[in-house]
N, CA and C of each residue as an Amber inpcrd file, in Angstrom:
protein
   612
  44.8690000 -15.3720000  21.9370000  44.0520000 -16.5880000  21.9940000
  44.8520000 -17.7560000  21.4290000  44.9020000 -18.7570000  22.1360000
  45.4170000 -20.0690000  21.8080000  45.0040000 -20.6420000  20.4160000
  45.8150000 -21.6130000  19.9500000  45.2140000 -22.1470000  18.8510000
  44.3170000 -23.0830000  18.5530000  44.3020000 -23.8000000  19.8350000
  43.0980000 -24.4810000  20.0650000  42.1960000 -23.9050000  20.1840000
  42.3230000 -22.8210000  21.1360000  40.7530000 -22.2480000  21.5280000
  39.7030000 -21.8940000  20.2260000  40.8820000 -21.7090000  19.7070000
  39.9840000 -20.6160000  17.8420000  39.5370000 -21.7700000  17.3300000
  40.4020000 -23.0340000  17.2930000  39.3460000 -24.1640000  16.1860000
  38.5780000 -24.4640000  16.9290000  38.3390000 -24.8150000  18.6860000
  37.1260000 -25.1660000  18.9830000  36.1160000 -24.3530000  19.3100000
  36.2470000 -22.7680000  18.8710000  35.5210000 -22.0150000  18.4780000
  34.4790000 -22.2670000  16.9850000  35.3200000 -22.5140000  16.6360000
  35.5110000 -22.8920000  14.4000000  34.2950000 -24.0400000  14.3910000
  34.8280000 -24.8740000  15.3550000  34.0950000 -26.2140000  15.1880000
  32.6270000 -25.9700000  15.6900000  32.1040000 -25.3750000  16.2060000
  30.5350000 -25.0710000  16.8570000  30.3720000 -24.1800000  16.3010000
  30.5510000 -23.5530000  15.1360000  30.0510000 -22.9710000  14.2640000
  29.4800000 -23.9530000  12.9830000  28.2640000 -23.5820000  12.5690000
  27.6660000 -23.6640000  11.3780000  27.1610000 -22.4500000  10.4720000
  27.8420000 -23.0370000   9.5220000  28.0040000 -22.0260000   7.8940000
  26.5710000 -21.5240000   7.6350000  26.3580000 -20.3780000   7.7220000
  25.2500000 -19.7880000   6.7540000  25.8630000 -18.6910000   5.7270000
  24.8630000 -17.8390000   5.4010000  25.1240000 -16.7650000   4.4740000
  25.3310000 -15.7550000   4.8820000  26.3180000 -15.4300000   5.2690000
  26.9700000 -13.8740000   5.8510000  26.0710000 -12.6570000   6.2060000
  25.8410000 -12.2410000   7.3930000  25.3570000 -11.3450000   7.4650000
  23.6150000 -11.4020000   7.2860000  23.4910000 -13.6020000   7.3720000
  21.6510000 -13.2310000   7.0200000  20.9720000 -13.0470000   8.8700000
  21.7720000 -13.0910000   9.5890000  21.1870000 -13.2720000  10.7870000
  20.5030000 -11.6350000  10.8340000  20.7140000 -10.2940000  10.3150000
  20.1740000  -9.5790000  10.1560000  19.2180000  -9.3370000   9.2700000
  18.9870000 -10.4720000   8.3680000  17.7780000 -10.0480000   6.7220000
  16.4720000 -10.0470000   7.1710000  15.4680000 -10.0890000   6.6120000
  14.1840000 -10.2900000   6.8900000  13.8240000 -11.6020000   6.5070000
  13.2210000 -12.2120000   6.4300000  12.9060000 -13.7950000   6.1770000
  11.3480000 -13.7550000   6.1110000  11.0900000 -14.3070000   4.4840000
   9.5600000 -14.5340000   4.1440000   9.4260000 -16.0420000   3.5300000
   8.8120000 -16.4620000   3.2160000   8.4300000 -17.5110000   3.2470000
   6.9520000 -17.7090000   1.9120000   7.0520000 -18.5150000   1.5640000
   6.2170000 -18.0680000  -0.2450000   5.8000000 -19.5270000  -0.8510000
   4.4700000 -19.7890000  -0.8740000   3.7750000 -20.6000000  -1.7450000
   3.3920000 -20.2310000  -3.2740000   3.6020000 -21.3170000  -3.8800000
   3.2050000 -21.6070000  -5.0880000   2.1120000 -22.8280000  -5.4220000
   0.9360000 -22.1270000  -5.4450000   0.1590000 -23.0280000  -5.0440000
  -0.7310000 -23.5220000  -6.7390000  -0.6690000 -25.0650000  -6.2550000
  -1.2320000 -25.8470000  -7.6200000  -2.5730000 -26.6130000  -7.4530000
  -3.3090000 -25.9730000  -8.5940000  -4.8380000 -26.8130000  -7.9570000
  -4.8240000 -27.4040000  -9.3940000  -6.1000000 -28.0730000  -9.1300000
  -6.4300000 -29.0030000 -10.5330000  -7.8570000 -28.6890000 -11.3400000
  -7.7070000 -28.6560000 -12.6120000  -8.9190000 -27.6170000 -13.0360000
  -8.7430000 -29.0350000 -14.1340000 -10.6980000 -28.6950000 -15.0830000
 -10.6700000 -29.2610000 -15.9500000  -9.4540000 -29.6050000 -17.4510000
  -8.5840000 -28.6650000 -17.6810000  -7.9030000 -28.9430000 -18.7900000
  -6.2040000 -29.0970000 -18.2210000  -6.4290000 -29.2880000 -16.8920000
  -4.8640000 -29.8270000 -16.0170000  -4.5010000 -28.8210000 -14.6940000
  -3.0820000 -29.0730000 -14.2950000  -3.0560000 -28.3140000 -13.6170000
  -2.3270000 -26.7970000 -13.7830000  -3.2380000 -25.8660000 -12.7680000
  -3.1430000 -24.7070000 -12.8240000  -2.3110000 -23.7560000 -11.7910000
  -1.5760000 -22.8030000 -12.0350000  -0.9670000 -22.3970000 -11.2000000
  -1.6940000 -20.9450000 -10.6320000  -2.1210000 -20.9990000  -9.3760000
  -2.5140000 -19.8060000  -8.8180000  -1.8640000 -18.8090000  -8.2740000
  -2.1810000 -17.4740000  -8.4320000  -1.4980000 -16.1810000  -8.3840000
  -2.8500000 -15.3020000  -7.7660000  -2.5850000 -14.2950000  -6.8670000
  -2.8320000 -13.1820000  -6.2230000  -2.5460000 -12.2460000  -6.6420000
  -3.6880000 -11.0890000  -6.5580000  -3.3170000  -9.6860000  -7.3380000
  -3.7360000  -8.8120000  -5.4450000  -2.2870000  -8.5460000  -5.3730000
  -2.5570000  -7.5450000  -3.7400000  -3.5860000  -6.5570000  -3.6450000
  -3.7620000  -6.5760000  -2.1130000  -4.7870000  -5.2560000  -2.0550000
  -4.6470000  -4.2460000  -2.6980000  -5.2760000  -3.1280000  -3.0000000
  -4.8510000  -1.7950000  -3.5360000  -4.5310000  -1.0550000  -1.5430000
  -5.2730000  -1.7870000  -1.0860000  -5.0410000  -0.9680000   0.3120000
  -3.3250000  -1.2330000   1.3970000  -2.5600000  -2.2670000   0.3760000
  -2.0190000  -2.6030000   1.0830000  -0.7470000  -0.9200000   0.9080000
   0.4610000  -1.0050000   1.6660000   0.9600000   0.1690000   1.7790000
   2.4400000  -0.3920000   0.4420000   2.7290000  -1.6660000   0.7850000
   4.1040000  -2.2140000  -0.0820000   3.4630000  -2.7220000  -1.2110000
   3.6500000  -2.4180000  -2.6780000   3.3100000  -2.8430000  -3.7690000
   1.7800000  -3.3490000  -3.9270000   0.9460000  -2.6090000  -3.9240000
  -0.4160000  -2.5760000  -3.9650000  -0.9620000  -2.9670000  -5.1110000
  -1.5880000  -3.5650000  -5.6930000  -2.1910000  -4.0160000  -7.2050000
  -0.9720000  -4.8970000  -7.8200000  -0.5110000  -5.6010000  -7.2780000
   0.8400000  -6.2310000  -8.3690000   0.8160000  -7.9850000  -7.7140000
   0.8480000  -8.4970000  -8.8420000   0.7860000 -10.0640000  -9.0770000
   1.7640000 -10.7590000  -7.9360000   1.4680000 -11.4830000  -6.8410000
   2.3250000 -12.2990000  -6.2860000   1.8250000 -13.8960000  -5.9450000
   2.8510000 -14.4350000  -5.2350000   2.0400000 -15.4890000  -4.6280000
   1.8130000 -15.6710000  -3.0860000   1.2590000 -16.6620000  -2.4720000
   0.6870000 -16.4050000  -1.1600000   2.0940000 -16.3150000  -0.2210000
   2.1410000 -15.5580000   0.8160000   3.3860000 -15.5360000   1.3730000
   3.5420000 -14.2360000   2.1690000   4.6260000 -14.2580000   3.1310000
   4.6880000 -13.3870000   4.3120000   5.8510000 -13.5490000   4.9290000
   6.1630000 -12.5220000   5.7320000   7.5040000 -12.7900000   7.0200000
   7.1970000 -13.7670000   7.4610000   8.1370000 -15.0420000   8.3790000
   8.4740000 -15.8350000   9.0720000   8.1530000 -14.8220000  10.1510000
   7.0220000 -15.7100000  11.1790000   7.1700000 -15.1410000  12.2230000
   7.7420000 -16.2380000  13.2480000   8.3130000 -15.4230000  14.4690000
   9.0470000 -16.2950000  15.9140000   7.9240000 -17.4690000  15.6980000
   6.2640000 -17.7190000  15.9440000   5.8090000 -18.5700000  16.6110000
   6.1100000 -19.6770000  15.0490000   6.0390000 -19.7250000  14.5880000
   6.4350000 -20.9790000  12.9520000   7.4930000 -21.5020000  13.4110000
   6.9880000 -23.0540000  13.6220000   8.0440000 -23.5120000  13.6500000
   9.0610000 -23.9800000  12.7390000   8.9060000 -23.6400000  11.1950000
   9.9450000 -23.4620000  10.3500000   9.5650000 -22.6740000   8.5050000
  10.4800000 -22.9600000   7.8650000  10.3160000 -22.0580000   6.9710000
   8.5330000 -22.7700000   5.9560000   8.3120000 -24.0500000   6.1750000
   7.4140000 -24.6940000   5.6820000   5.8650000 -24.0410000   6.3530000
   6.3530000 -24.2940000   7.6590000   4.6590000 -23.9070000   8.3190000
   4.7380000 -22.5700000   8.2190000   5.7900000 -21.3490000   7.7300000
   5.1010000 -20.3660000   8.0540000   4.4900000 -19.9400000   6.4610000
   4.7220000 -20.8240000   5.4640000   4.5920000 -20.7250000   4.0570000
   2.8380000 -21.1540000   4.3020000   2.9530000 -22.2550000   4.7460000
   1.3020000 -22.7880000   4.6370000   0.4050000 -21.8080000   5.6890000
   1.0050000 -21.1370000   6.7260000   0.3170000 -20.2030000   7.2560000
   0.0880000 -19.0860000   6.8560000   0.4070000 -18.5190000   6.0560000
   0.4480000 -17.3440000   5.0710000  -0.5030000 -18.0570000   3.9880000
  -0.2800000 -19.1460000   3.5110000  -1.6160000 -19.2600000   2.2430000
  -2.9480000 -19.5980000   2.7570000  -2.9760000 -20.3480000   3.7940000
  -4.4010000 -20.3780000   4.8410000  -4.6140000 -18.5860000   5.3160000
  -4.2700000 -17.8730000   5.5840000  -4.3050000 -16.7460000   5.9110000
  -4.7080000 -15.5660000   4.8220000  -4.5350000 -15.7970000   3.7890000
  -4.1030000 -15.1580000   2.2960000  -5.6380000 -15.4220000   1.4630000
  -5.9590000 -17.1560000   1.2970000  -6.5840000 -17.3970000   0.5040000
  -7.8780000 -18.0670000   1.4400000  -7.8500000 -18.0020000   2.9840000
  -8.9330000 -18.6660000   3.4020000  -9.4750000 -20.3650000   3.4150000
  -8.4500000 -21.2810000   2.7610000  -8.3900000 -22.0740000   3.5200000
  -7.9420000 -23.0740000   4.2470000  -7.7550000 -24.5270000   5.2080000
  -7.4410000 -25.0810000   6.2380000  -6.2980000 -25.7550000   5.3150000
  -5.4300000 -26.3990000   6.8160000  -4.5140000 -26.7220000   6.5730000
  -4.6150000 -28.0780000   5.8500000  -5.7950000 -28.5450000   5.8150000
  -6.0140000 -29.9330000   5.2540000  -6.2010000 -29.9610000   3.8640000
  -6.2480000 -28.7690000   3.3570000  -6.7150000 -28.4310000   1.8480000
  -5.5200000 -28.1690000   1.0210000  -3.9220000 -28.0960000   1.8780000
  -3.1420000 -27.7310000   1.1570000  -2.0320000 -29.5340000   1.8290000
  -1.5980000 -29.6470000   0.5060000  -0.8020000 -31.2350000   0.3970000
   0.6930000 -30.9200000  -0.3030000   1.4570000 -32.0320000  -0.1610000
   2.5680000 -32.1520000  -1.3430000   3.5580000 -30.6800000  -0.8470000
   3.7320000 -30.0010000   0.3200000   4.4210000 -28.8030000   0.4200000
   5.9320000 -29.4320000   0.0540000   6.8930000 -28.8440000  -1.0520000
   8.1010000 -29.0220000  -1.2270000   8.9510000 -27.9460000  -1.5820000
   9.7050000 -28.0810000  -1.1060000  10.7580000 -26.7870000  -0.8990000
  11.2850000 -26.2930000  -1.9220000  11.6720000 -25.1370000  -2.7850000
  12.1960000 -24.7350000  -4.0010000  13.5680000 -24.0680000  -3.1200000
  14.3410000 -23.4080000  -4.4030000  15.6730000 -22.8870000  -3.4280000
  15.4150000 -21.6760000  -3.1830000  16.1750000 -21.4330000  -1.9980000
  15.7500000 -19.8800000  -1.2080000  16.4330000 -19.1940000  -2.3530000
  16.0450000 -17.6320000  -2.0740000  16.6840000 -16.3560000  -2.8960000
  16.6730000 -15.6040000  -1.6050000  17.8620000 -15.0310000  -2.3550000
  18.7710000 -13.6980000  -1.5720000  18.0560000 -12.6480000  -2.5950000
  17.6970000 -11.7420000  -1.5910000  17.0000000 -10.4810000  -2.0110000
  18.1780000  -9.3670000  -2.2580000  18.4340000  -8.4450000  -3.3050000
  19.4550000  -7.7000000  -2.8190000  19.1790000  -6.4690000  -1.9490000
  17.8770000  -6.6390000  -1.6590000  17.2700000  -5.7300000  -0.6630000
  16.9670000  -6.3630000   0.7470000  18.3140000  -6.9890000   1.4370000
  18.0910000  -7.5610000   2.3270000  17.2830000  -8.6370000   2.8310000
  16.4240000  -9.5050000   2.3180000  15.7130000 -10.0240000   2.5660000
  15.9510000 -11.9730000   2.1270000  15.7390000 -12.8550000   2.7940000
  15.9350000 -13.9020000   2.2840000  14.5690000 -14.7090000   2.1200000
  14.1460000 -15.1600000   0.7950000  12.9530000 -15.7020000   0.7220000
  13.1060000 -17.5170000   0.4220000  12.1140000 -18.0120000   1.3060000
  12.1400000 -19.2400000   1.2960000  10.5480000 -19.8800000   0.5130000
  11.0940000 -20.2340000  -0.9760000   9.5360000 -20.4740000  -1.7360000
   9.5910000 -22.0520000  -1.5670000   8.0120000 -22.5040000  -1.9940000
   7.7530000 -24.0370000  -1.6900000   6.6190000 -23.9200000  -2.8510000
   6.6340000 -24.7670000  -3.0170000   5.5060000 -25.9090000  -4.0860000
   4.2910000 -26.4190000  -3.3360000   2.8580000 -25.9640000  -3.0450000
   1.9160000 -26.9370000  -2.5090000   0.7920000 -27.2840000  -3.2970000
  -0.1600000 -28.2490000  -3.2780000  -1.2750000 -28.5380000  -4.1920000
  -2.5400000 -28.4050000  -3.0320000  -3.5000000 -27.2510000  -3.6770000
  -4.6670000 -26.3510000  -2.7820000  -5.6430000 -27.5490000  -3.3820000
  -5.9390000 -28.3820000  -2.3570000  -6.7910000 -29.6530000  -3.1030000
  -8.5030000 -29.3640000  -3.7740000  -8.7340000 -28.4020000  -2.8000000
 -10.4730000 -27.8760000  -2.5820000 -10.7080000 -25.6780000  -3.1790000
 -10.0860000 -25.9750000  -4.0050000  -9.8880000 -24.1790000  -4.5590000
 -11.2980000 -23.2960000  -4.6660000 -12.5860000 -24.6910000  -4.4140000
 -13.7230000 -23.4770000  -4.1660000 -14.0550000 -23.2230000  -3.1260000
 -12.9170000 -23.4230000  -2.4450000 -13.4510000 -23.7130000  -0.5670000
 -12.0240000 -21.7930000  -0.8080000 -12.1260000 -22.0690000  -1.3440000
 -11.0250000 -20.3350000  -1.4800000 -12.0090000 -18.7900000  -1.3260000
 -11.6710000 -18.3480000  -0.3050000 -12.1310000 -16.8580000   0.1770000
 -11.2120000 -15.9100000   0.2890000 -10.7230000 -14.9400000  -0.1480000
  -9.6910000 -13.9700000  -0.3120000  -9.9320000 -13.3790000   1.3310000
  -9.2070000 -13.3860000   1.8480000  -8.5620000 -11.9520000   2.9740000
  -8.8810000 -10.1060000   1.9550000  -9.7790000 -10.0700000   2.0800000
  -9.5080000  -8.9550000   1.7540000  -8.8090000  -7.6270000   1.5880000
  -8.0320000  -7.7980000   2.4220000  -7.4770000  -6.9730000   3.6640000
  -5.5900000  -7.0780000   2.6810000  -5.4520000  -8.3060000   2.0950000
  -4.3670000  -8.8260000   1.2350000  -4.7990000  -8.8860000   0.2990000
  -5.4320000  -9.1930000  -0.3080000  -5.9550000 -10.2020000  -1.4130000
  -6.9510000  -9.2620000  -2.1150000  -6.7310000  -8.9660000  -3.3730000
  -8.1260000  -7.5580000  -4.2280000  -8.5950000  -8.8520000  -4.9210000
  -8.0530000 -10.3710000  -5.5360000  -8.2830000 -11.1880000  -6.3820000
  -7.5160000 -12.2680000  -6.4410000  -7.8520000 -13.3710000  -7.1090000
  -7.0310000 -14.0410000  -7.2530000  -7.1580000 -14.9360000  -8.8910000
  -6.3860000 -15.5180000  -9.3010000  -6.5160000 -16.2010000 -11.1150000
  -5.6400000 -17.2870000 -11.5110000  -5.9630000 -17.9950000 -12.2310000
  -4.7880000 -19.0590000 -12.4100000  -4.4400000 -19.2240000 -13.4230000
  -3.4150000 -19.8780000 -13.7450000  -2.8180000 -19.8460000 -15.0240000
  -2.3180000 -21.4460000 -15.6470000  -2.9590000 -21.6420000 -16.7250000
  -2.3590000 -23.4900000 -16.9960000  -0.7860000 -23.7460000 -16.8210000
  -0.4790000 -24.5250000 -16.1340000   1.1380000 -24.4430000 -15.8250000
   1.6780000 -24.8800000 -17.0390000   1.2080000 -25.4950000 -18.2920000
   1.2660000 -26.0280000 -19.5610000   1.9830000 -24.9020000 -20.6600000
   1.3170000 -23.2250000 -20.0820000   1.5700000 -22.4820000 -20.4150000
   3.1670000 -21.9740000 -20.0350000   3.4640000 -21.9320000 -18.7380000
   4.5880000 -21.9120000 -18.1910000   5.2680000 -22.8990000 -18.8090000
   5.3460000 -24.1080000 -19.1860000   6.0380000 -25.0910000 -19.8630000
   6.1560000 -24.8430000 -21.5330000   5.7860000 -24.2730000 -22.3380000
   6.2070000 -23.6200000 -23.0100000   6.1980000 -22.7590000 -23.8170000
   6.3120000 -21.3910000 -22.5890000   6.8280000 -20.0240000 -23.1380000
   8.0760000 -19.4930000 -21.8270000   8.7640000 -19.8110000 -22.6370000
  10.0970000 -18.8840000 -21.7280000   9.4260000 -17.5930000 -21.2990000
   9.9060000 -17.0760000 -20.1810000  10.1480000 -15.6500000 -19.4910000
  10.6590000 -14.6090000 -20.4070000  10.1970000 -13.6090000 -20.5520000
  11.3110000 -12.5900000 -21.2390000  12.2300000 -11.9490000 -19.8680000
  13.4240000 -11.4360000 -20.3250000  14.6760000 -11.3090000 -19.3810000
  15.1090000 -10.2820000 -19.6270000  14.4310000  -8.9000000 -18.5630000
  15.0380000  -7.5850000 -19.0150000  16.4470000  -6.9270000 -17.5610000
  16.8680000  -6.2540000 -17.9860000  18.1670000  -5.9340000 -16.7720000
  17.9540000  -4.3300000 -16.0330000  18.4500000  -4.6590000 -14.6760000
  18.1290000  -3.2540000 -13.8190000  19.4230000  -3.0640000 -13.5190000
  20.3480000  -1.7490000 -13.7500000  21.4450000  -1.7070000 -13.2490000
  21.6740000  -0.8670000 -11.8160000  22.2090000  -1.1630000 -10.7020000
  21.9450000  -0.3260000  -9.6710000  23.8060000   0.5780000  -9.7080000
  23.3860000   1.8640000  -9.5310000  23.9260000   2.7780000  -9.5290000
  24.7610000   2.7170000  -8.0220000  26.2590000   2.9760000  -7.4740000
  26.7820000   3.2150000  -6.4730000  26.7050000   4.3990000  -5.8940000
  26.3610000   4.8100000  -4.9150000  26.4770000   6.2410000  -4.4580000
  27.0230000   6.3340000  -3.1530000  28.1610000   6.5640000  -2.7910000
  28.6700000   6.2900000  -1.4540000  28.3140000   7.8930000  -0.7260000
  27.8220000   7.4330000   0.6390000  27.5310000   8.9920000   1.7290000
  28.6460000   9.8700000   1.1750000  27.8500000  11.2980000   1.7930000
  29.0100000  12.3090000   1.7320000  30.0920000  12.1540000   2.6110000
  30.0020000  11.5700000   3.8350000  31.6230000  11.4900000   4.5840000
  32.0600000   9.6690000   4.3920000  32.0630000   9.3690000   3.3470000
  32.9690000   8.3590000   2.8720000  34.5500000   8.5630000   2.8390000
  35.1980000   7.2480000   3.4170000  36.8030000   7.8620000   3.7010000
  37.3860000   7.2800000   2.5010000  37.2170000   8.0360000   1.6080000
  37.8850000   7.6980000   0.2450000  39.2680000   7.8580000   0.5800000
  39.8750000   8.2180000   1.4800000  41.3460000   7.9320000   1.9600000
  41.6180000   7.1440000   2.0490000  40.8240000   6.4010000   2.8790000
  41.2250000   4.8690000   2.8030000  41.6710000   3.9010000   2.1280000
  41.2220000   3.9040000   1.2110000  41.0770000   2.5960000  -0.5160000
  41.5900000   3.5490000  -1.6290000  42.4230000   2.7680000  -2.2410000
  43.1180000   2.6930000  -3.8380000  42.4410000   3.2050000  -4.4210000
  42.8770000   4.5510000  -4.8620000  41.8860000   4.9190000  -5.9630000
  41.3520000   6.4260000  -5.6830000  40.7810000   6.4560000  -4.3760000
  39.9840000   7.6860000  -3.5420000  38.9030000   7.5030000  -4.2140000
  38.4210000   8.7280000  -4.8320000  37.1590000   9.4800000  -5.4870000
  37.1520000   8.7980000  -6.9520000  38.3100000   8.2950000  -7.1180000
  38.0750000   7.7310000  -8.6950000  37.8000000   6.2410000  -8.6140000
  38.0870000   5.4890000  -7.4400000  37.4720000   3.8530000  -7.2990000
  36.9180000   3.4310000  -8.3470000  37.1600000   2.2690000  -9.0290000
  36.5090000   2.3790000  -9.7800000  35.2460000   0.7910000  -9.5730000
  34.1070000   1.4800000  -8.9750000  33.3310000   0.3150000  -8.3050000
  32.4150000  -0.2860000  -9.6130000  32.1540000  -1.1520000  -8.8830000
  31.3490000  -2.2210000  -9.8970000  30.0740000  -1.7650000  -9.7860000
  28.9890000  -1.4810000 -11.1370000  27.4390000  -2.0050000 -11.0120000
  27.3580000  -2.9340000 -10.7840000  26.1570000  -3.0320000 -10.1840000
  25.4670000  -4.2050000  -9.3930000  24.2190000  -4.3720000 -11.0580000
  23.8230000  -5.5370000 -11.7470000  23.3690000  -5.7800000 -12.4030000
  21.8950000  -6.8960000 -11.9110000  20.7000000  -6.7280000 -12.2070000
  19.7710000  -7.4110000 -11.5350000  18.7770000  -8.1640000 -12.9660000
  18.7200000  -9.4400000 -12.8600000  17.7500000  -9.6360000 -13.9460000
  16.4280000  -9.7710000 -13.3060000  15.2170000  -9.2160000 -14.3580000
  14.2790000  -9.3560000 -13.7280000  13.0710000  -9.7870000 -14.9560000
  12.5840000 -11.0170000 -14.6670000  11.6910000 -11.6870000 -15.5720000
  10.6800000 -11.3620000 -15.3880000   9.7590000 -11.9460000 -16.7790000
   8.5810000 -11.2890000 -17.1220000   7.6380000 -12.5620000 -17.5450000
   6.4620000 -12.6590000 -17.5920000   5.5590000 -13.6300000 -18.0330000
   4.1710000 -12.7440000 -18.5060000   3.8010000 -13.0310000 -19.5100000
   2.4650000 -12.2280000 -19.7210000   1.9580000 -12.9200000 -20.4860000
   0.9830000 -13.1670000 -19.5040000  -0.5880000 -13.8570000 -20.0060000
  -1.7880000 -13.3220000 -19.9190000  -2.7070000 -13.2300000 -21.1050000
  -3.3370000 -12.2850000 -21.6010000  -3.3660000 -11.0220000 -21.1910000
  -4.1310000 -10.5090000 -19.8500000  -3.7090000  -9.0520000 -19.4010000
  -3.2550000  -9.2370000 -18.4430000  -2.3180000 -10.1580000 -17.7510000
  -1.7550000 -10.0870000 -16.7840000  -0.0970000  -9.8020000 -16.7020000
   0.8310000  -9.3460000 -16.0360000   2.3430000  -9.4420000 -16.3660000
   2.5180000  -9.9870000 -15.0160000   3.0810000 -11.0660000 -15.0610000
   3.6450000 -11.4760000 -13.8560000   5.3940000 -11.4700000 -13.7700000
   6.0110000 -10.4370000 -13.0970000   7.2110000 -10.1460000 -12.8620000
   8.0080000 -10.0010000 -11.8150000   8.9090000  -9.8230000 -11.8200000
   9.8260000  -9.8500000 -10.4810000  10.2720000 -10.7810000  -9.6460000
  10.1300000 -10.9450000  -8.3210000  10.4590000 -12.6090000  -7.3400000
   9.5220000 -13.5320000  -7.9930000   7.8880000 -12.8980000  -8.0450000
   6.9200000 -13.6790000  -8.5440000   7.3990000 -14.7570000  -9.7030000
   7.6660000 -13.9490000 -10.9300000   8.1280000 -14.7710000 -12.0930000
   9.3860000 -15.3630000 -11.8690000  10.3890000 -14.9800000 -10.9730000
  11.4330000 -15.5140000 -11.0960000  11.8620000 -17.5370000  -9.9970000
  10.5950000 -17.2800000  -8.9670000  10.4850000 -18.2980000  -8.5130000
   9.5520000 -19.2690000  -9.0610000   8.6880000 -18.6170000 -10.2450000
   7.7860000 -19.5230000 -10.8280000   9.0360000 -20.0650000 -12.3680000
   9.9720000 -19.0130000 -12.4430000  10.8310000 -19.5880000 -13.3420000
  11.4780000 -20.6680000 -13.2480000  12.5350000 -20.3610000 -11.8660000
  13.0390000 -21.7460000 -11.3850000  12.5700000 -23.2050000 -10.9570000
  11.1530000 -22.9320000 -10.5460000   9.7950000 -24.1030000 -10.3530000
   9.8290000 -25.0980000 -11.7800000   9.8270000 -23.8770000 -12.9520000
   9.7670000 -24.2340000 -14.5660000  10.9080000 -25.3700000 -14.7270000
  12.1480000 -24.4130000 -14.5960000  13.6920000 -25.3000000 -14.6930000
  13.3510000 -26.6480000 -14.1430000  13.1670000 -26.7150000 -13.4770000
  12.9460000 -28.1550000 -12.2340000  12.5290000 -29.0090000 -13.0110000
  11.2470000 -28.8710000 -13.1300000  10.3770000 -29.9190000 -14.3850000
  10.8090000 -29.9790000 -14.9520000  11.3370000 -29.2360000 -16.2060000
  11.9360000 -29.3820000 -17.5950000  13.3360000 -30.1620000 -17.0070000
């Protein structure tokens, strides 16, 4: 191949993140209503019926599907879907930064304000509950910050022939932090806390 041909190959390319054209892609509200002593941040406790993490604290959110026409509408379609209600009830949608899942997945979270929160009906079907929390609270109490180390285990017909080292390689753990928030009996952890963490950073 010519040398032209490769840069004007080069040039009609645009940069993403390696390998996301295969991830899964969800899409995630953080939704803010306004209560008597300020504003509050609302959280979802999943079905027990659901099959992926059943009873555990998240926020409203779902796969990107084909018909969304981007990472925004499929966020507000998932919390109309989630919490029951219209698109006119949710304002102010702003984008937080995506996360790379190390479980394949790329999540795209946003910021919206649920203007009418008694006009709120759970999906049952998703939704066992839902609760809010003074964001005042989030402003100041840090996260606690505990660590998951993931273990390497390469298949049995790995060509340890191949690479320096063979059977003795000496590969890296993969190290994962994973935050925590607990308010009164609730623990809110994992993507949950960690995108309500970075939401935190922002303000402060």
């Amino acid at each position: 191949m010519e040398l032209e041909a490769i840069l004007s190959k080069l040039k009609k390319h645009t940069p993403s993140i390696l390998g996301s054209s295969e991830y899964s892609k969800y899409a995630v509200m953080v939704p803010l209503i306004q209560k008597e002593d300020g504003i509050h941040v609302l959280f979802e406790v999943r079905s027990l019926q659901l099959r992926r993490q059943p009873g555990e604290i998240c926020f409203p959110g779902g796969k990107i599907d084909l018909d969304d026409i981007d990472e925004k509408a499929a966020a507000i379609r998932e919390t109309k879907e989630e919490l029951g209600v219209d698109s006119s009830d949710i304002s102010g949608v702003l984008p937080l930064d995506f996360m790379v899942s190390p479980f394949g997945m790329l999540i795209y979270p946003f910021v919206g304000y649920v203007s009418q929160p008694e006009k709120i009906k759970c999906n049952p079907v998703e939704v066992s509950e839902v609760f809010t929390v003074p964001l005042s609270f989030f402003m100041s109490h840090e996260p606690e910050i505990h660590y998951v180390k993931f273990k390497v285990i390469p298949e049995q017909n790995f060509p340890y022939d191949l690479i320096v080292g063979g059977k003795n390689y000496n590969w890296r753990t993969r190290e994962v932090e994973e935050y925590f928030y607990v308010y009164e009996d609730k623990a809110i952890w994992g993507m949950t806390a960690r995108i309500l963490a970075h939401f935190i950073e922002l303000l402060h």
